[in-house]
Each structure stands twice: as structure tokens, then as C-alpha cells.
N, C-alpha and C positions, 0 to 999 in steps of 0.2 A: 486389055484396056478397052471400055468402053468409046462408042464413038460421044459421050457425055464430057468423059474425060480427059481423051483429047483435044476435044474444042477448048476444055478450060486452061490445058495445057498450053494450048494452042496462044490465047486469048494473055497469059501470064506469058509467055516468050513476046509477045507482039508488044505489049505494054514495058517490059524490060527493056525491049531495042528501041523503042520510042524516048525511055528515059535515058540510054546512053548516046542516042543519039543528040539529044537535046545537051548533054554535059559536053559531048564532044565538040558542039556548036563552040559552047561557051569558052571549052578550051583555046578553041583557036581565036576567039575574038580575043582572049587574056592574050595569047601568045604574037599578033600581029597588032596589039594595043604597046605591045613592051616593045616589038620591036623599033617604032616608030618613034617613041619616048626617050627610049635606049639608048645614051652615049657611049660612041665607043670605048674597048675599054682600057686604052691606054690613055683618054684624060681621065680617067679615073685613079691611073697610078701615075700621071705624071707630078711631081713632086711628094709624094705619098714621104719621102724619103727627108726632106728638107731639114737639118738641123736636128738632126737626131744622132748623137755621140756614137750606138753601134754603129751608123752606116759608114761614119767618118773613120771610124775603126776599123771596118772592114774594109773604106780604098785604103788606107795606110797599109796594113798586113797585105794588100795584094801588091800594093807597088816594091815592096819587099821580095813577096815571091815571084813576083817577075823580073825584078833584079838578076837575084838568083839561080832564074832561069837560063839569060842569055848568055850567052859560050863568051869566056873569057878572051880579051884581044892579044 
């Protein structure tokens, strides 16, 4: 390889890490942007569940099997 061709070499690696360097920036300002924003994430599922006939379905069926479960007296 010419010393011609390694400087362009050169010159395309230096300019790639400049452009990932600059995304990476960007990265993190997206990612300490959300964290800041970001509610945690159990008010996001508290009542997710309200009035929804499977869920009522499903404590029903469970208070069954854990009937079922505890040792007869």
C-alpha cells in the first residue's frame, strides 16, 4: 500500500469515528432525555387491569386453587 493510500485510509477511518462519535453523543442525550421524562414503571401498570372480565376471571380461578391448596382441618 502506498503511503498515498494510507493517508486516505487514514482520513475515511478518522471521519467514520467522528461520525460515530457524534451519534453516540446523540445516543446518550436520547437516553438521559427519557430517563428524566420516564415514569416509573409500575404507574404505568397500576390499574392497567381495572374492570377487565379476564382479570376478574383469573382472581376467581385463583381463590379456587388456593382453596384447594390448603391442607384439609
Amino acid at each position: 500500500m502506498t503511503s498515498q493510500q494510507l493517508e486516505e485510509r487514514s482520513q475515511q477511518l478518522e471521519a467514520r469515528v467522528i461520525a460515530l462519535e457524534a451519534e453516540i453523543v446523540q445516543i446518550k442525550q436520547l437516553l438521559s432525555h427519557e430517563k428524566q421524562t420516564e415514569s416509573p414503571w409500575w404507574e404505568k401498570v397500576v390499574g392497567s387491569f381495572v374492570d377487565r372480565p379476564d382479570f376478574d376471571e383469573m382472581k376467581r380461578l385463583e381463590r379456587i386453587l388456593n382453596k384447594s391448596l390448603k391442607p384439609c382441618r
